[in-house]
C-alpha positions as CSV (number, residue, x, y, z in Angstrom):
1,X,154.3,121.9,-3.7
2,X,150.7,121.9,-5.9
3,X,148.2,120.1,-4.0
4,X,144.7,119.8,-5.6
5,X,141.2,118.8,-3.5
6,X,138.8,116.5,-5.2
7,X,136.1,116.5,-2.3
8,X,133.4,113.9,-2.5
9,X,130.1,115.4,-1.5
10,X,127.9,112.4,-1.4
11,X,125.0,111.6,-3.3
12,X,127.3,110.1,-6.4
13,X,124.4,107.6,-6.7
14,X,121.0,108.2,-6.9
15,X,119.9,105.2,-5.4
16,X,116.3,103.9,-4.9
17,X,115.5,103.9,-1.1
18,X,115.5,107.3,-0.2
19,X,112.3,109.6,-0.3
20,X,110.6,106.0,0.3
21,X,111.6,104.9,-3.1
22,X,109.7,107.5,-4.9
23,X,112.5,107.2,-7.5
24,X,112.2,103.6,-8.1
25,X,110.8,104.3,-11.4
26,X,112.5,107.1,-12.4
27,X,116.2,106.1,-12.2
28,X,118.2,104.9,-16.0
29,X,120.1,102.0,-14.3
30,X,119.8,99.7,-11.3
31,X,121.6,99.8,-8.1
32,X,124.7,98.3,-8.8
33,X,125.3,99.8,-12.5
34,X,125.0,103.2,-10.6
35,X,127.9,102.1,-8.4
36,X,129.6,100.9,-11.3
37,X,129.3,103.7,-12.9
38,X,130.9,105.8,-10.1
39,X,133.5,103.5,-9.3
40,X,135.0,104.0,-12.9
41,X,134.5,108.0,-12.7
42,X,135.9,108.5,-9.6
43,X,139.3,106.1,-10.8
44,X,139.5,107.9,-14.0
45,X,139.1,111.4,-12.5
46,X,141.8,110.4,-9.9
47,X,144.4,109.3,-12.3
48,X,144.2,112.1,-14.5
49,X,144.6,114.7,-11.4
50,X,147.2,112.4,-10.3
51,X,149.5,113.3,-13.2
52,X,148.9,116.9,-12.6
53,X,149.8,117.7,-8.5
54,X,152.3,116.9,-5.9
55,X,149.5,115.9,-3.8
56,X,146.0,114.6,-4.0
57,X,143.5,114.8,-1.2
58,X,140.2,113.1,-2.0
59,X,137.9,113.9,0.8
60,X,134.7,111.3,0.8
61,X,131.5,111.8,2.8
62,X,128.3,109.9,2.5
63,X,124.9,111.4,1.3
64,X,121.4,110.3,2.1
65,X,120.7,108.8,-1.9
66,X,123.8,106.5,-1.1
67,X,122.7,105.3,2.8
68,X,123.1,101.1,2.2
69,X,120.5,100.1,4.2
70,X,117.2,101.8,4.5
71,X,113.8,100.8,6.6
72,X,110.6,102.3,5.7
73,X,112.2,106.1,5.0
74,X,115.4,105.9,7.8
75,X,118.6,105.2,8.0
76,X,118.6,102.0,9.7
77,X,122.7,101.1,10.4
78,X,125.3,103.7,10.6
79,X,126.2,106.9,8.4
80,X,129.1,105.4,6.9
81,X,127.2,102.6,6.3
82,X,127.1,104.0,2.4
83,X,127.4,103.3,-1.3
84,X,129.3,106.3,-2.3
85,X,132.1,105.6,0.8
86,X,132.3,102.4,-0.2
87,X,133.1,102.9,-4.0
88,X,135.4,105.3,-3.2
89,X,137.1,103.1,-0.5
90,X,137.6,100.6,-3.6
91,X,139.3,103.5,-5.4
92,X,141.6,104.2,-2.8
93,X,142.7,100.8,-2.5
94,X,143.3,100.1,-6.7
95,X,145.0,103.9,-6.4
96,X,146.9,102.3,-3.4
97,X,148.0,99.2,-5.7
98,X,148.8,101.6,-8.1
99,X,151.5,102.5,-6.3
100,X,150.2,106.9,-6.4
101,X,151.4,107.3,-2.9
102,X,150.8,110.6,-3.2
103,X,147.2,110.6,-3.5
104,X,145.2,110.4,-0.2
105,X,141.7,109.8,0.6
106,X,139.9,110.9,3.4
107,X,136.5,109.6,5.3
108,X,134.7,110.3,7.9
109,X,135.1,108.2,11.2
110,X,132.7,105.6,12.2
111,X,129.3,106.8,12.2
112,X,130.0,110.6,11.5
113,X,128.7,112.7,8.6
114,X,131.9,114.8,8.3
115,X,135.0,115.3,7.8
116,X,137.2,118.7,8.6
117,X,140.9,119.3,7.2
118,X,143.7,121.9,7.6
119,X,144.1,123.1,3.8
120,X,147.3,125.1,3.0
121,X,146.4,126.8,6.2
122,X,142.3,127.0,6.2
123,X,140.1,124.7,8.3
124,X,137.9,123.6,5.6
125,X,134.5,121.0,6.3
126,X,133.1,118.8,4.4
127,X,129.3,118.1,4.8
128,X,126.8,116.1,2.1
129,X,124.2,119.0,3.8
130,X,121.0,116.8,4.5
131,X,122.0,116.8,8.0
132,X,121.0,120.7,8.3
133,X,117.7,120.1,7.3
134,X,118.1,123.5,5.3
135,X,119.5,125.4,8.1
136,X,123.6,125.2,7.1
137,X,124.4,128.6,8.9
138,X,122.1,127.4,12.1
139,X,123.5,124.6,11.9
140,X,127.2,125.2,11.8
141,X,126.9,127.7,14.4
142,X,125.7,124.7,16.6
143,X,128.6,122.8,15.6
144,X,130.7,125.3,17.4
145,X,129.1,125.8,20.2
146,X,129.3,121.7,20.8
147,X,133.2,122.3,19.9
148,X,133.2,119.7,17.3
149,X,136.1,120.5,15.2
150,X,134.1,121.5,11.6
151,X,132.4,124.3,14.1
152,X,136.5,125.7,13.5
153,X,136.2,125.6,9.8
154,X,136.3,129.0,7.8
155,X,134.9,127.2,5.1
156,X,132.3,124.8,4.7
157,X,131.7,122.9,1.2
158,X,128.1,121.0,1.0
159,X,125.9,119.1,-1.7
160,X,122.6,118.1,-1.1
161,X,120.3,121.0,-2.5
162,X,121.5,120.5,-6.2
163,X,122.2,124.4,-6.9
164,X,125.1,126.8,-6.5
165,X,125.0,128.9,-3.4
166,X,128.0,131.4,-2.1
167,X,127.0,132.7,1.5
168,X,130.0,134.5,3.5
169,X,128.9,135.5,6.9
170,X,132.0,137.0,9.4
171,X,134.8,135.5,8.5
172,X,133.4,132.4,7.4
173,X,132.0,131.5,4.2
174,X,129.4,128.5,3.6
175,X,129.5,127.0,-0.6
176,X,127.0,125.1,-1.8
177,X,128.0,122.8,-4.4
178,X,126.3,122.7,-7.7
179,X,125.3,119.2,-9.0
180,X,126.4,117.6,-12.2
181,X,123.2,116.0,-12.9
182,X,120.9,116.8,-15.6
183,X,118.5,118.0,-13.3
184,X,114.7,116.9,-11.9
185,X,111.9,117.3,-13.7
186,X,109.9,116.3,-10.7
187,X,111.3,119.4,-8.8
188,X,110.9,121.9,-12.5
189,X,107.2,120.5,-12.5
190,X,106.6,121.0,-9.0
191,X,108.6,124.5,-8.4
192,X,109.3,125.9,-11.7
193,X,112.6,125.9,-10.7
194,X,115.9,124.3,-11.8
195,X,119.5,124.4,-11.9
196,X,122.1,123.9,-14.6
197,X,124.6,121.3,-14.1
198,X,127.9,122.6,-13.3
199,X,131.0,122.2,-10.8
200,X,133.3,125.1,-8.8
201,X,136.8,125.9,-8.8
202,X,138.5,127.8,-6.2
203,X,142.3,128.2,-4.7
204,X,143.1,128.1,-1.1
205,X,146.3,129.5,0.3
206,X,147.4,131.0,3.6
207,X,143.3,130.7,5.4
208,X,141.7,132.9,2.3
209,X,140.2,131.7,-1.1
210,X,140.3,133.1,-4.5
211,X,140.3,132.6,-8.2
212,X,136.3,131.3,-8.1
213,X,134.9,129.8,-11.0
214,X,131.8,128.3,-11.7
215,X,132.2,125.9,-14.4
216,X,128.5,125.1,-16.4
């Protein structure tokens, strides 16, 4: 059986209230355009994997960009209170209609940034990554001693930061996620730094990875 992973890393929307709507300005479309926009991506991205694997597993966390309700600079309902859950929740249920019973999506539970799965033998986690507060190893090392189940993952796949990043520490090995945006010229002016647009491809099979490829 070929299953493929088509993890949702938060973030999918730029929003407008986060970083006290510094981006207000800066942003091509409005709100709900943005969640349009992703909505029809995500579906057509779906359907075309769906043709292609036994199995689909669309794993969906929420980002701070996509937080619903903001006051002031805070979150102020629940972390699944989000854009980017909720536009995929509407793709899973017009997958669902579809009839592609084969194709699953995952979310976090009520109130909870992550989401952990068993894949083809490897505890894998899911994180958006603003939770670490740029600490990820720190931080997942934390999440073992509390025993909640991602602090079991060998593998942790985050967004957040925008760049590529492959850490392996001990057995495990932390990924950060490039972005497929076109970049910030707000951080380039500010840092000199930037990041090409790009995504990563990888196989999992019997708790080890292989066959890596970033894709620019």
């Amino acid at each position: 059986m070929y299953w493929e992973m088509l993890p949702q890393l938060g973030d999918c929307i730029e929003g407008f209230n986060s970083g006290g709507g510094n981006r207000t300005w800066r942003n091509d479309l409005d709100l709900t355009s943005q969640i349009r926009v992703y909505r029809r991506l995500l579906l057509h991205v779906v359907k075309e994997y769906s043709e292609l694997a036994d199995s689909i597993i669309v794993p969906c966390v929420p980002g701070n960009h996509d937080e619903a309700v903001r006051l002031g600079n805070q979150m102020a309902t629940n972390s699944t209170d989000s854009f980017n859950l909720d536009a995929a929740s509407a793709v899973a249920e017009a997958i669902q209609l579809w009839g592609a019973d084969h194709v699953k999506f995952v979310f976090p539970k009520f109130d909870t940034l992550t989401i952990t799965l068993n894949v083809a033998g490897t505890n894998v986690g899911f994180i958006h990554g603003h939770q670490t507060k740029g600490k990820t190893i720190e931080w997942w090392a934390k999440q073992a001693h509390g025993m909640h189940p991602i602090g079991d993952a060998s593998l942790l796949l985050s967004g957040h930061y925008h760049h590529l990043n492959v850490l392996q520490s001990g057995a495990k090995t932390w990924i950060q996620m490039p972005s497929l945006d076109g970049g910030s010229q707000w951080f380039e002016d500010r840092t000199g730094l930037n990041a090409p647009a790009g995504l990563v491809s990888f196989v999992i099979n019997n708790g080890k990875w292989e066959h890596y490829r970033d894709w620019e």
